[in-house]
N, C-alpha and C positions, 0 to 999 in steps of 0.2 A: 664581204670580200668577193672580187667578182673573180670570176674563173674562165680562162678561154673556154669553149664550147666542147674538145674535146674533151677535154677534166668533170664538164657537169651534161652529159648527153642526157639525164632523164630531166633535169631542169630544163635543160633547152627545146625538150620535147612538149613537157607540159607546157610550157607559157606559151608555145604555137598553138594548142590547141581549142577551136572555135568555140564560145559558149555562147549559145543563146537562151540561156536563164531558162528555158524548159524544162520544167518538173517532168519526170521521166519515173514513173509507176515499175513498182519493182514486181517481175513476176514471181508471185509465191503458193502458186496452183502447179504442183506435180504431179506427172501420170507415177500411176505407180509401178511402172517398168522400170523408175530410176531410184526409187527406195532400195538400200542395201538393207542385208540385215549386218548388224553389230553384233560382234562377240566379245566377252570377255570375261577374258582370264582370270582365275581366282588365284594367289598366293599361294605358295608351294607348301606352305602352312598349316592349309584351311583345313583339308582331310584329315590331318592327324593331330590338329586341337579339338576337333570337332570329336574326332573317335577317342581322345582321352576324358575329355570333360562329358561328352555324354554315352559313350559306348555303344553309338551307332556308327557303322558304315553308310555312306551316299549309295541311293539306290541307282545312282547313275554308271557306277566303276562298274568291270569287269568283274569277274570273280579272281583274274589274276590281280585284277588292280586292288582289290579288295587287300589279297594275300598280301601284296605287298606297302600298302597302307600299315598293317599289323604288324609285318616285319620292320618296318621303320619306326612305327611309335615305340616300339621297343625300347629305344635309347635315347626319347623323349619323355619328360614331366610335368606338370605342371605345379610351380612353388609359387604361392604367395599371385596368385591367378596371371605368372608369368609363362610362359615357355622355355623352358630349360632343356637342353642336351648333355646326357651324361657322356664324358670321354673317357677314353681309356685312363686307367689310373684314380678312376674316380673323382676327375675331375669334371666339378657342373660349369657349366656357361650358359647364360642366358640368351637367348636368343635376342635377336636384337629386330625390331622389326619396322 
């Protein structure tokens, strides 16, 4: 279907543009000024399956973070190698993850 020019401006763009079949070598040598580092984030999860299933704390948390790790697993379980929260009334739910 053709389309006036304003309707397709990237088409219209590419097909003007010159090629002379020149293989053009991709630069893949980086100084390392432009290395980021990455991070990431682990699941809100991790710390307090981790502290039910094996009864360690991450030697990385705080000692508040710690505290509150242990006050949180509180009202977490592990059924049938799931993760469950107990609610009020004693109702279980499983986490869903």
């Amino acid at each position: 279907m053709d389309r006036p020019r304003k309707e397709n401006t990237v088409a219209d763009f590419l097909s003007r543009i010159q090629n002379d079949n020149k293989e053009v070598l991709v630069e893949d040598n980086f100084p390392n000024e432009y290395v980021f580092a990455v991070f990431i984030k682990s699941p809100w999860f991790v710390d307090i399956s981790n502290y039910l299933d094996r009864g360690k704390l991450p030697s990385y948390l705080s000692l508040r973070g710690k505290k509150l790790v242990i006050r949180t697993s509180a009202s977490y379980s592990w059924i049938n190698e799931e993760l469950c929260k107990t609610r009020p009334k004693l109702i279980i739910r499983r986490c869903v993850i």
